[in-house]
VOPAGU-2260 file (C-alpha; in pm, 1 decimal, decimal comma):
REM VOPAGU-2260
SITE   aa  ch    i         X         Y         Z
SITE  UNK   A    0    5999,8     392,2    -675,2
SITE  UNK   A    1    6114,5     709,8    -833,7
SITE  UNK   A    2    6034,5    1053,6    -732,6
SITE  UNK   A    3    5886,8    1142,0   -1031,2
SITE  UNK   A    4    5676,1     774,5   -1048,3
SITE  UNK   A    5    5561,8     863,6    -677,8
SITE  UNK   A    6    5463,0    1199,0    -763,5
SITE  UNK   A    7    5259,6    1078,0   -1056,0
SITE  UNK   A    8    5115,2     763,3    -913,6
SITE  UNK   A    9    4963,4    1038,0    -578,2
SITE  UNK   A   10    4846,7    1264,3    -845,5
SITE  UNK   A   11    4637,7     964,6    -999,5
SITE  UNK   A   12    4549,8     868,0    -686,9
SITE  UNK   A   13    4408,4    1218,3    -585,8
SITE  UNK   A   14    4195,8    1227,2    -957,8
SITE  UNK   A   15    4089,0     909,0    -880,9
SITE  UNK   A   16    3917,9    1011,6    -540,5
SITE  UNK   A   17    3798,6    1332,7    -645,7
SITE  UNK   A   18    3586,0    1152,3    -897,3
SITE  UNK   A   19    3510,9     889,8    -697,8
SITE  UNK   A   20    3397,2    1174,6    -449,0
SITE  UNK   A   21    3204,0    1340,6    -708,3
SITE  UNK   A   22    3001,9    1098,6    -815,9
SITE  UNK   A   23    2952,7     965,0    -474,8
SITE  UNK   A   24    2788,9    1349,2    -446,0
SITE  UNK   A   25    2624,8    1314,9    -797,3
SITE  UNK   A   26    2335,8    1110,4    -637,6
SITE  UNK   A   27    2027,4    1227,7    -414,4
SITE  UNK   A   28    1910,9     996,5    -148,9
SITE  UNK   A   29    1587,1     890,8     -77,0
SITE  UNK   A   30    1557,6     674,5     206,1
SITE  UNK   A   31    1265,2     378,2     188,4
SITE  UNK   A   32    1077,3     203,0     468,2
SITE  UNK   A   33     931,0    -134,5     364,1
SITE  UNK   A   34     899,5    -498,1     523,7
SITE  UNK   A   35    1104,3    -726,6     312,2
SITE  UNK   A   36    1114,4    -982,4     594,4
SITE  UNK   A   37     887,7   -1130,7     786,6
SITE  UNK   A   38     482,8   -1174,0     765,0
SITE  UNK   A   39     447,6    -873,9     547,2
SITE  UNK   A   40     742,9    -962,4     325,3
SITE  UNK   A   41     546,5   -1011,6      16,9
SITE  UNK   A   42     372,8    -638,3      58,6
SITE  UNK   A   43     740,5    -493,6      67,0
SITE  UNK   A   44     843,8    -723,3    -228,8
SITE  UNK   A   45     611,9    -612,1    -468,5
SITE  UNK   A   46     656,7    -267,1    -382,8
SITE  UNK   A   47    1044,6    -282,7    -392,1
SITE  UNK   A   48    1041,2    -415,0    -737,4
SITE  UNK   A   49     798,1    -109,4    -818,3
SITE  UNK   A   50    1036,6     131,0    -661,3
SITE  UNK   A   51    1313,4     -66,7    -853,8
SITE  UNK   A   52    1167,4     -53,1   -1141,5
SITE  UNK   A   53    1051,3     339,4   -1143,0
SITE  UNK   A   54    1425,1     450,3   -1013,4
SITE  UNK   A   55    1539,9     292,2   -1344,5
SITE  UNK   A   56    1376,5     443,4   -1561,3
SITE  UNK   A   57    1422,9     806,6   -1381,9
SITE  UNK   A   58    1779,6     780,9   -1399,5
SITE  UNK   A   59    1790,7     639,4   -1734,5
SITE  UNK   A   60    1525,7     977,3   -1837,2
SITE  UNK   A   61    1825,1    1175,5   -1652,6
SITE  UNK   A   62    1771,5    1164,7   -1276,4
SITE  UNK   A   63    1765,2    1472,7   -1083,8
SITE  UNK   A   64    1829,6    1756,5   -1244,8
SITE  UNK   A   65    2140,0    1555,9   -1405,5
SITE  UNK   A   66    2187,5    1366,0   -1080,4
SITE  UNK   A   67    2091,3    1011,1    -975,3
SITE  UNK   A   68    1846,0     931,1    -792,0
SITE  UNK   A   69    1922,0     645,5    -511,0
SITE  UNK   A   70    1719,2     511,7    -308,1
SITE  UNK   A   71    1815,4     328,8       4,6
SITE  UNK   A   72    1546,0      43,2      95,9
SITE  UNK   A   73    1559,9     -27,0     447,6
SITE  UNK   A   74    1396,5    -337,5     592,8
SITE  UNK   A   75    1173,7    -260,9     871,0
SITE  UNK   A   76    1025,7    -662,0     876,0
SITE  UNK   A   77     694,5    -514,8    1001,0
SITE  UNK   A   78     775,6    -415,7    1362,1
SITE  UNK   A   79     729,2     -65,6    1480,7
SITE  UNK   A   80    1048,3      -9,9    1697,4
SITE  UNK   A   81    1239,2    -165,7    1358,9
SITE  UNK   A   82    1102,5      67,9    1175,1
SITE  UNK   A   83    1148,0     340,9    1423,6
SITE  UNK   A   84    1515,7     247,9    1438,4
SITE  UNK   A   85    1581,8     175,6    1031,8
SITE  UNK   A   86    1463,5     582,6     933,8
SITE  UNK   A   87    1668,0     743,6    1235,1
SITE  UNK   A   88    1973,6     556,9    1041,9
SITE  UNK   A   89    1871,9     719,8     740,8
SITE  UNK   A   90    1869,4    1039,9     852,8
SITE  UNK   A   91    2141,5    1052,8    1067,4
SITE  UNK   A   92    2392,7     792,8     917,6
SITE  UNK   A   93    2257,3     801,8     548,4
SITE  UNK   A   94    2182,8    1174,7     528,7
SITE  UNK   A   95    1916,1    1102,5     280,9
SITE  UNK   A   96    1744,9    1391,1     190,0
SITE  UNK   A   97    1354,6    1260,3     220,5
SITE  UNK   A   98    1204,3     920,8     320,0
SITE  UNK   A   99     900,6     759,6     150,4
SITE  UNK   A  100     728,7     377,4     148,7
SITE  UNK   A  101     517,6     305,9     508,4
SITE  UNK   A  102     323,7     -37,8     482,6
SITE  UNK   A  103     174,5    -166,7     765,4
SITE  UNK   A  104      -3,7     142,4     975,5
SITE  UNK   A  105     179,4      59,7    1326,2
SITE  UNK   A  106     531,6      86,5    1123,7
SITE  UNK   A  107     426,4     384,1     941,1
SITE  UNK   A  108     289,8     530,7    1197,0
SITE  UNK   A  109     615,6     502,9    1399,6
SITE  UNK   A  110     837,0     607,3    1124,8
SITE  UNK   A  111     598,4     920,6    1061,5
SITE  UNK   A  112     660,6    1055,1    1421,7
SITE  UNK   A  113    1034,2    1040,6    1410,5
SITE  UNK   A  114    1031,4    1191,2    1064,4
SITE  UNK   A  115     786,1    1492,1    1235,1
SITE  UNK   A  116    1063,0    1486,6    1500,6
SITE  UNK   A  117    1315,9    1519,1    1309,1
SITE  UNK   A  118    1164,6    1780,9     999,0
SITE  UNK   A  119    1211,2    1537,7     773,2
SITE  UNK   A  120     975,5    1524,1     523,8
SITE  UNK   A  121     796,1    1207,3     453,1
SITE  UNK   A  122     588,4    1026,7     133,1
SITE  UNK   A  123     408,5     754,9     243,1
SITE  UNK   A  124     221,1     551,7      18,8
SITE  UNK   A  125      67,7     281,0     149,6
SITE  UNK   A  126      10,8     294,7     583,5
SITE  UNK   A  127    -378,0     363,0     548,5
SITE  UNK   A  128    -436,4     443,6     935,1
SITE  UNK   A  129    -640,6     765,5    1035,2
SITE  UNK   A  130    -373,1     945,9    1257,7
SITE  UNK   A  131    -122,0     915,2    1026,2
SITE  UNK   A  132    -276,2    1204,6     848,7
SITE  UNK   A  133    -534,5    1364,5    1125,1
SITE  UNK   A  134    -218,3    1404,2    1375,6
SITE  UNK   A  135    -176,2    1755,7    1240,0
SITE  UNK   A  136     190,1    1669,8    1112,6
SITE  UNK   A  137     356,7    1919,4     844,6
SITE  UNK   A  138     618,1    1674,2     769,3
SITE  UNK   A  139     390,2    1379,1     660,8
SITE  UNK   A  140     253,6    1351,7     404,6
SITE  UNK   A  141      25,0    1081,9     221,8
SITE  UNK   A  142     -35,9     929,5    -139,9
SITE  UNK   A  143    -276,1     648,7     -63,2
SITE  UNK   A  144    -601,2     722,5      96,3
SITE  UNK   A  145    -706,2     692,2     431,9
SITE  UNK   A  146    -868,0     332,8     599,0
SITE  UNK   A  147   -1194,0     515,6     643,8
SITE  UNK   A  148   -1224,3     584,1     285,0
SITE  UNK   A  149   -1155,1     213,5     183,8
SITE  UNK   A  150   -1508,3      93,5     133,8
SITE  UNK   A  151   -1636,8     389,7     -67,3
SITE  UNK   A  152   -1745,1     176,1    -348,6
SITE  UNK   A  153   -1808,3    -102,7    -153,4
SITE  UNK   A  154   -2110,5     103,5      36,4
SITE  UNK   A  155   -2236,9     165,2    -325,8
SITE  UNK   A  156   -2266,8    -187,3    -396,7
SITE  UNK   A  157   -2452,2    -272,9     -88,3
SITE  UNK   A  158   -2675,9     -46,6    -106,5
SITE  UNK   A  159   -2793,5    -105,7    -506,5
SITE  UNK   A  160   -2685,1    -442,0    -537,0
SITE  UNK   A  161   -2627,0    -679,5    -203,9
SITE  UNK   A  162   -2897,7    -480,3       5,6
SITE  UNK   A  163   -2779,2    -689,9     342,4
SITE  UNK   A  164   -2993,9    -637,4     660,5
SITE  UNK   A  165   -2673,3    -805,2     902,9
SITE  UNK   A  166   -2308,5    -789,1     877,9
SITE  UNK   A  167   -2033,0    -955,9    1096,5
SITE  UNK   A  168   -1677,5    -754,1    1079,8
SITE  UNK   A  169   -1367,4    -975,2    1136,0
SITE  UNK   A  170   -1052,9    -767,2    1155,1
SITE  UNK   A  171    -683,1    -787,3    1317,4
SITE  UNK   A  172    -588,8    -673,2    1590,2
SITE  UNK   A  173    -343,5    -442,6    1442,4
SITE  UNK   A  174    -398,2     -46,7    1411,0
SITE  UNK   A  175    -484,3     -97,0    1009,6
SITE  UNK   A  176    -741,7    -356,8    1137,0
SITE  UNK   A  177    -888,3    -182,9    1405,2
SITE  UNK   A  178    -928,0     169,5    1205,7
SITE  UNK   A  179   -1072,1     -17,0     908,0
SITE  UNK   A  180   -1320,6    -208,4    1126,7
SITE  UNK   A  181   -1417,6     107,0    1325,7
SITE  UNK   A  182   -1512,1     310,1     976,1
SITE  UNK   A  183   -1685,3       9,4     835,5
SITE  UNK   A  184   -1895,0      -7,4    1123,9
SITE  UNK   A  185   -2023,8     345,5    1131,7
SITE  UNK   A  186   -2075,1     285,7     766,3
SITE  UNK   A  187   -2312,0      12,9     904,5
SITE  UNK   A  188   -2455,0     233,8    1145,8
SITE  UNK   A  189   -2483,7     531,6     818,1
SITE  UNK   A  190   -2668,7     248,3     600,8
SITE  UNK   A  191   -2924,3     119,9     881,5
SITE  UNK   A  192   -2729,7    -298,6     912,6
SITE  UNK   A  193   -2719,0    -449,4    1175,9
SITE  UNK   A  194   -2358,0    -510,8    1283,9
SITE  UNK   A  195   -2412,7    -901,5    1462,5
SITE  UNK   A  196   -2037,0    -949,6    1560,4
SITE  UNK   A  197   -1765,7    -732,6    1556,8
SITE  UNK   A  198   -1451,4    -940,1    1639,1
SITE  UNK   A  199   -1075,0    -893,6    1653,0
SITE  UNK   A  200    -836,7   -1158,1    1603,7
SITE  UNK   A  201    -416,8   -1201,7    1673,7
SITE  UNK   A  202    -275,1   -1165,3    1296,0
SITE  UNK   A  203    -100,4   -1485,5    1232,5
SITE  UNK   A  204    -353,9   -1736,5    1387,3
SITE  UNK   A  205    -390,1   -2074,2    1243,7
SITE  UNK   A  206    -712,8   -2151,5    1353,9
SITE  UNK   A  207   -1010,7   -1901,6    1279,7
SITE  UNK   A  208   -1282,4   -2173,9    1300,3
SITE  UNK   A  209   -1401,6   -2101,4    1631,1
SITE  UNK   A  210   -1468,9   -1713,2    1554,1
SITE  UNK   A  211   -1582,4   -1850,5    1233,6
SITE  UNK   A  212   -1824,8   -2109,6    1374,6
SITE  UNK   A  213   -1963,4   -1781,0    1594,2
SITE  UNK   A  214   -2037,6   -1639,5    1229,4
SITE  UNK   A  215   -2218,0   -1910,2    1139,8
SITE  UNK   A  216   -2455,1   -1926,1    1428,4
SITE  UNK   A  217   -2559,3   -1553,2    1331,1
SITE  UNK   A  218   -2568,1   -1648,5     973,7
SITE  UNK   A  219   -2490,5   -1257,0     872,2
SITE  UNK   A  220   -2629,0   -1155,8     494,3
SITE  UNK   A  221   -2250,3   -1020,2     469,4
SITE  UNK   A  222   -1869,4   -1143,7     657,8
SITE  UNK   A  223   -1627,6    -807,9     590,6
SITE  UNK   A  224   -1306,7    -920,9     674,2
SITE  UNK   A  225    -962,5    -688,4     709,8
SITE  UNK   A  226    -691,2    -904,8     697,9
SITE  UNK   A  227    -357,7    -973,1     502,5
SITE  UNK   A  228    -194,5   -1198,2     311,8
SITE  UNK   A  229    -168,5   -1523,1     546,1
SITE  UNK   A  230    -468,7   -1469,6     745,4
SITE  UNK   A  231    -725,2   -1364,2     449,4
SITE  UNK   A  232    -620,0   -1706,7     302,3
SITE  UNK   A  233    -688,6   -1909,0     633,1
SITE  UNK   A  234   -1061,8   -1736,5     700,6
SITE  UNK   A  235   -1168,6   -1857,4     378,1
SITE  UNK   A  236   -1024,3   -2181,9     347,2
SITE  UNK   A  237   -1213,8   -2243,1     688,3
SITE  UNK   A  238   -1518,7   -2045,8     581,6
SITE  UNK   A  239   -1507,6   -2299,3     313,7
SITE  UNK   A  240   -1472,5   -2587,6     558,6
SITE  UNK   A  241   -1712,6   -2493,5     805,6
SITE  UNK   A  242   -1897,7   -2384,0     455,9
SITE  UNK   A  243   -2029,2   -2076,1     576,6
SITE  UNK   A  244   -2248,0   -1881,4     337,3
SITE  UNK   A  245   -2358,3   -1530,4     400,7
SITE  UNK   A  246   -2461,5   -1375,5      97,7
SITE  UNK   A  247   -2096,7   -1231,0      20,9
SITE  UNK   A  248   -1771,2   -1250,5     198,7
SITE  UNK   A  249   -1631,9    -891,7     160,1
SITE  UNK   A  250   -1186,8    -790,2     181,0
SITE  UNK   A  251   -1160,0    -453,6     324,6
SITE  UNK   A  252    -854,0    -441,1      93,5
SITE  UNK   A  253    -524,4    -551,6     221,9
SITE  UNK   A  254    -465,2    -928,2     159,8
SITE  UNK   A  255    -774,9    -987,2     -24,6
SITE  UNK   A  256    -646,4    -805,6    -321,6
SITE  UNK   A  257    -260,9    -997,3    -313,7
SITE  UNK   A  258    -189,2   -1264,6    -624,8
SITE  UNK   A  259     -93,8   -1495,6    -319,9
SITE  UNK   A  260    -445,3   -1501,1    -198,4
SITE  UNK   A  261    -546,7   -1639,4    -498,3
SITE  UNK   A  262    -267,6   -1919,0    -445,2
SITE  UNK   A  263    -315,2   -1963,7    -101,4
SITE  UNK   A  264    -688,7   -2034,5    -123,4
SITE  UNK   A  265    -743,1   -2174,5    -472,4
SITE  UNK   A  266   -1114,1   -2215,8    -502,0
SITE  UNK   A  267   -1205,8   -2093,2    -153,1
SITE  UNK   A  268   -1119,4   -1757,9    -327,9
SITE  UNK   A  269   -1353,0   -1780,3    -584,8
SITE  UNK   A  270   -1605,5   -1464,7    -602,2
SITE  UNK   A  271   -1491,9   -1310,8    -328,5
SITE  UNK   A  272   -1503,3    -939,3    -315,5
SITE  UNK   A  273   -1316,6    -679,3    -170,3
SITE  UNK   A  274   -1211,6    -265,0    -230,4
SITE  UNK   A  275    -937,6    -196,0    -369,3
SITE  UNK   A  276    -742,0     161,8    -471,7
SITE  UNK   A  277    -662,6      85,2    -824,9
SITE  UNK   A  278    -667,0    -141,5   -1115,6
SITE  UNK   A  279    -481,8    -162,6   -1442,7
SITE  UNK   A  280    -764,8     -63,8   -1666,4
SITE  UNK   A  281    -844,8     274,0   -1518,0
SITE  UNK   A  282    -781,4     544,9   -1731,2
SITE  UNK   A  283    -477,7     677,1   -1573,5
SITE  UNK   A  284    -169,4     737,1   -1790,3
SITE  UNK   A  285      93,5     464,1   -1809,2
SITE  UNK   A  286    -155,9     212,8   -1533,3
SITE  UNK   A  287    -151,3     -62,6   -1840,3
SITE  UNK   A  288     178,4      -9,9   -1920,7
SITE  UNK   A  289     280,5     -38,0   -1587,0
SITE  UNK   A  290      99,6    -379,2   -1472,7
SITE  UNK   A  291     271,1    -493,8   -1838,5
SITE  UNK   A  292     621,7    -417,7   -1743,1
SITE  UNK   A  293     582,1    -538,3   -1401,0
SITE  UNK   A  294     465,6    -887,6   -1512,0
SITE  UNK   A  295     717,2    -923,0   -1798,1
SITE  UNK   A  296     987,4    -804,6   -1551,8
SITE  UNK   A  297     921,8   -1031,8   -1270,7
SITE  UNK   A  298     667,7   -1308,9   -1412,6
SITE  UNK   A  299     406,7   -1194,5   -1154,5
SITE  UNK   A  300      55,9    -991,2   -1149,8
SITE  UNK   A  301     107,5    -647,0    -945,4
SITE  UNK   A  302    -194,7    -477,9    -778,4
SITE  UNK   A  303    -250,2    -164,6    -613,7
SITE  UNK   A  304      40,8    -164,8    -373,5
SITE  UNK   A  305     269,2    -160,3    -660,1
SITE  UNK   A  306      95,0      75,9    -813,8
SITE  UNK   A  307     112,0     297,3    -499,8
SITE  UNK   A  308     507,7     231,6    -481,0
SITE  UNK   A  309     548,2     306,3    -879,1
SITE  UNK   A  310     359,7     631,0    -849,8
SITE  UNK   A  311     539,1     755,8    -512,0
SITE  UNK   A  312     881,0     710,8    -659,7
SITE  UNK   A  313     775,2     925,2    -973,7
SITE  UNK   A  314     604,6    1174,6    -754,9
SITE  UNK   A  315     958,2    1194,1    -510,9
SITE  UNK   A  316    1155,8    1234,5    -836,4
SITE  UNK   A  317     902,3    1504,5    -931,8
SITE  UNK   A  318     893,9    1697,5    -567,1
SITE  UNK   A  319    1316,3    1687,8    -591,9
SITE  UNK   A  320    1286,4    1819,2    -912,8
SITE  UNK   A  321    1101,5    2097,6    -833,8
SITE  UNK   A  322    1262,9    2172,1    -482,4
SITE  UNK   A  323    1447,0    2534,2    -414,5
SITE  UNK   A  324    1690,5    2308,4    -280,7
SITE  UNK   A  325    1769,5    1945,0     -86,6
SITE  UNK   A  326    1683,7    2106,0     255,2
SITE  UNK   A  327    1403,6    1964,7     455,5
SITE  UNK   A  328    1185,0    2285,1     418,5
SITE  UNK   A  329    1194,9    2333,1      94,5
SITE  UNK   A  330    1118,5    1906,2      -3,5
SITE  UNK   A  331     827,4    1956,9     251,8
SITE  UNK   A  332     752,9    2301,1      -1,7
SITE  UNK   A  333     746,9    2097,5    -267,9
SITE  UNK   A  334     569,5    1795,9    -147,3
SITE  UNK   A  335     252,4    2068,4     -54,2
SITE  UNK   A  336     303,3    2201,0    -385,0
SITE  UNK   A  337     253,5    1890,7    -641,0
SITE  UNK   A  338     -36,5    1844,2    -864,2
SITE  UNK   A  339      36,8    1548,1   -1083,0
SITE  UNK   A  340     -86,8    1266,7   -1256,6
SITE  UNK   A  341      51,0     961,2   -1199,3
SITE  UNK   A  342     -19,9     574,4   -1276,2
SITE  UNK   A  343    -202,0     549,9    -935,9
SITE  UNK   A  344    -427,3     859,5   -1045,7
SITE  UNK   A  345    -373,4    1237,4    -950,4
SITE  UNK   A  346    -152,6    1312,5    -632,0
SITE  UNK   A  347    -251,6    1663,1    -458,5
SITE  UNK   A  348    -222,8    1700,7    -112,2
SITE  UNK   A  349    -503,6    1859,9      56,0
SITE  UNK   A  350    -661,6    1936,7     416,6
SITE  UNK   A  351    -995,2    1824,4     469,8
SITE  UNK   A  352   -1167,7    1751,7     808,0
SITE  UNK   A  353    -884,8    1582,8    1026,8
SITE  UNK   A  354    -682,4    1483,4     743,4
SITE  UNK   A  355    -378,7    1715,6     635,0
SITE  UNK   A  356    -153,6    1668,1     358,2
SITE  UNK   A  357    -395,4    1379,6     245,3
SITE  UNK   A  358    -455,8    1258,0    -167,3
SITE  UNK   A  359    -777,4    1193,3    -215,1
SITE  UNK   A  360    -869,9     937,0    -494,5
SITE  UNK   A  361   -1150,1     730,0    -540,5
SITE  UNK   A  362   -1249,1     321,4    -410,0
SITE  UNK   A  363   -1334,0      73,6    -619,1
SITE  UNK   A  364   -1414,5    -307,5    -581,1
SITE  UNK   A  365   -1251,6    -589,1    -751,7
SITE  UNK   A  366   -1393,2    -948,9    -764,1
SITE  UNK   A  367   -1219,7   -1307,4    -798,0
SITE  UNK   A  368   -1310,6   -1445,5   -1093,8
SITE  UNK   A  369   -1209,1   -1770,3   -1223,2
SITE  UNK   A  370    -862,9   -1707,4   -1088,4
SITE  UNK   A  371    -820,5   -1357,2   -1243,9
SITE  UNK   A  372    -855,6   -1030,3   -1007,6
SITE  UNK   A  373   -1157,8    -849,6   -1223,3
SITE  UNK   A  374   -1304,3    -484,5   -1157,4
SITE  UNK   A  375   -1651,5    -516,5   -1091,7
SITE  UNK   A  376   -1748,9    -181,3    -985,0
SITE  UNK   A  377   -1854,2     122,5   -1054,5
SITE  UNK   A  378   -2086,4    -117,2   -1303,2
SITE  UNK   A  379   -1972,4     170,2   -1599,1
SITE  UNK   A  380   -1585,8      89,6   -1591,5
SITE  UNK   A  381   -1628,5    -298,0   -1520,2
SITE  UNK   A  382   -1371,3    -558,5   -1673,8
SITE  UNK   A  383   -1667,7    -850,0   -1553,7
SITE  UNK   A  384   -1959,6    -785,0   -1434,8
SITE  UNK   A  385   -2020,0    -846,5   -1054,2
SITE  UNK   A  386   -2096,3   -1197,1    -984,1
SITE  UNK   A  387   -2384,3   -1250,1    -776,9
SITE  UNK   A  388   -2561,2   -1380,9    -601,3
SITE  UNK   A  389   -2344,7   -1596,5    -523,2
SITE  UNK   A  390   -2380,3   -2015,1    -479,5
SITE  UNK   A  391   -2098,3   -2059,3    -250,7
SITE  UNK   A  392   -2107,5   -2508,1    -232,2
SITE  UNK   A  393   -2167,4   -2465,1    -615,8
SITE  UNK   A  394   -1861,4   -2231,4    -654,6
SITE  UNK   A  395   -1648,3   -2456,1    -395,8
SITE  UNK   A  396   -1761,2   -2802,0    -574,0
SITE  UNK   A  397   -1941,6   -2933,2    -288,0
């Protein structure tokens, strides 16, 4: 090889790095905490493809103030010290510049601490748990609203429409489950029912009939369950078998809500309630279009965790946009500084009672209706109107 031909081929070597360095540098990362493996898998699935879907079209709408936006998805298969482990890799290995997602509360919860730890600002948009926003952390903050709040509308409906005198609570023993069934039972206490069993179970069971039988024998007006995916399929499909009838078997969210519980308990699923945090017909900009895209993307229904993943990766691109710069103050400046709308409603982070850094957006409560997830209440915004009562060996073909 010549001189000359070595010289040359170098100096395309050096342009070829520089660029390669440059738009390595040309892309702000975002590091993202979700379980894409293991019991919780299909939480973090439909909220990837929401985050997937959102970080296209901000880059394709020009990014970052002309940058890219990347996000780096980390799989934190729905054990704390995974989780714990995943974000100090993005911060330390990744250097991304803010981390968002948080399903499951024990994860989130874990994740949040290290990211306090470390000043790094964190969006979390689905971990529902108390203490994630009452622990008086500057660094957290949170898009979804708290597990107390979860049964806002629910309490509505009880009181005008259900009007129970008993309630059983079934919940998991998992810091989600034990926060939600905590709040629902002062709500209990705040409406004058009589709580007749209040009963935690190991998530993952396959055999609820005993607890279930237990129900039975009290014969509650109302069974609130908080459960996900793989258990809130199992209760009823045993309710159903045991054919248990309260007056109305109510989802404190969670798995209740989930197209697979649907699937998994075919027409033990039938008119079952439970809250939920959004619904493609509200009146929030883009919520339609959204649930559209999503289920001409990836054949599937979404529901209010994708919604919640969709909105937090506008409202990241939105914080970066508006950040004095990529240092950890300043996102955190940002973050206490947004007032948006978004397809999950408005984001604006507030201190109220324990909670800091907290959105606050209304409940609702969605219903199972002939296979298709309808909003039943507030009665005024209704896509059905609530279904009850309720003739549960009728609606089960006994």
């Amino acid at each position: 090889m010549s001189k000359s031909y070595y010289r040359l081929f170098t100096a395309f070597l050096f342009v070829v790095f520089v660029f390669a360095g440059v738009s390595q540098a040309l892309a702000v990362k975002v590091g993202i905490v979700l379980p894409l493996t293991g019991a919780e898998a299909k939480f973090g699935e439909i909220e990837k493809r929401s985050f997937e879907m959102a970080l296209d079209e901000i880059n394709k709408a020009g990014g970052i103030k002309g940058e890219k936006l990347e996000l780096v998805i980390e799989d934190d298969t729905g054990r704390p010290d995974v989780g714990r482990s995943v974000v100090e890799k993005l911060i330390t290995k990744d250097n991304v510049v803010m981390v968002g997602g948080g399903y499951s509360s024990s994860v989130t919860y874990a994740v949040a601490g290290v990211c306090q730890q470390n000043r790094m600002p964190f969006l979390v948009n689905t971990g529902a748990a108390d203490n994630i926003t009452s622990s008086n952390w500057d660094y957290v903050f949170r898009l979804n609203p708290p597990v107390s709040e979860y049964a806002g509308a629910i309490q509505s409906l009880l009181t005008e429409v259900i009007k129970p005198k008993s309630v059983a609570i079934l919940y998991e023993n998992t810091l989600f489950g034990t926060s939600g069934a905590k709040s629902f039972e002062k709500t209990c206490a705040k409406l004058g029912l009589n709580v007749v069993l209040k009963e935690g179970y190991e998530s993952g069971g396959i055999d609820f009939k005993p607890v279930l039988s237990k129900v039975k024998q009290l014969n509650p007006d109302v069974v609130y369950m908080i459960s996900y995916i793989m258990d809130a399929s199992l209760l009823m499909n045993q309710a159903k078998e045991l054919k248990l009838t309260p007056k109305m078997f109510i989802g404190g969210a969670a798995g209740f809500t989930m197209p697979e519980f649907q699937k998994n308990s075919g027409v033990a699923s039938d008119k079952v309630i439970s809250a939920t945090l959004w619904h493609q017909v509200l009146k929030y900009p883009g919520a339609m279009d959204y649930f559209n895209k999503f289920k001409a993307k990836y054949n599937a229904a979404t529901e209010y965790h994708g919604a919640e993943a969709y909105a937090a990766a506008y409202v990241i691109a939105d914080v970066l946009k508006r950040a004095k710069s990529y240092k950890n103050d300043d996102i955190k400046d940002a973050l206490a500084a947004t007032d948006m709308m978004t397809v999950f409603g408005p984001v604006k982070f507030i201190s109220y009672g324990a909670m800091k850094n907290q959105n606050k957006v209304p409940t609702y409560v969605v219903q199972w209706i002939d296979g298709k997830l309808e909003l039943v209440w507030p009665a005024n915004i209704a896509t059905k109107k609530f279904a009850y009562p309720v003739d549960w060996l009728k609606t089960w073909k006994y």
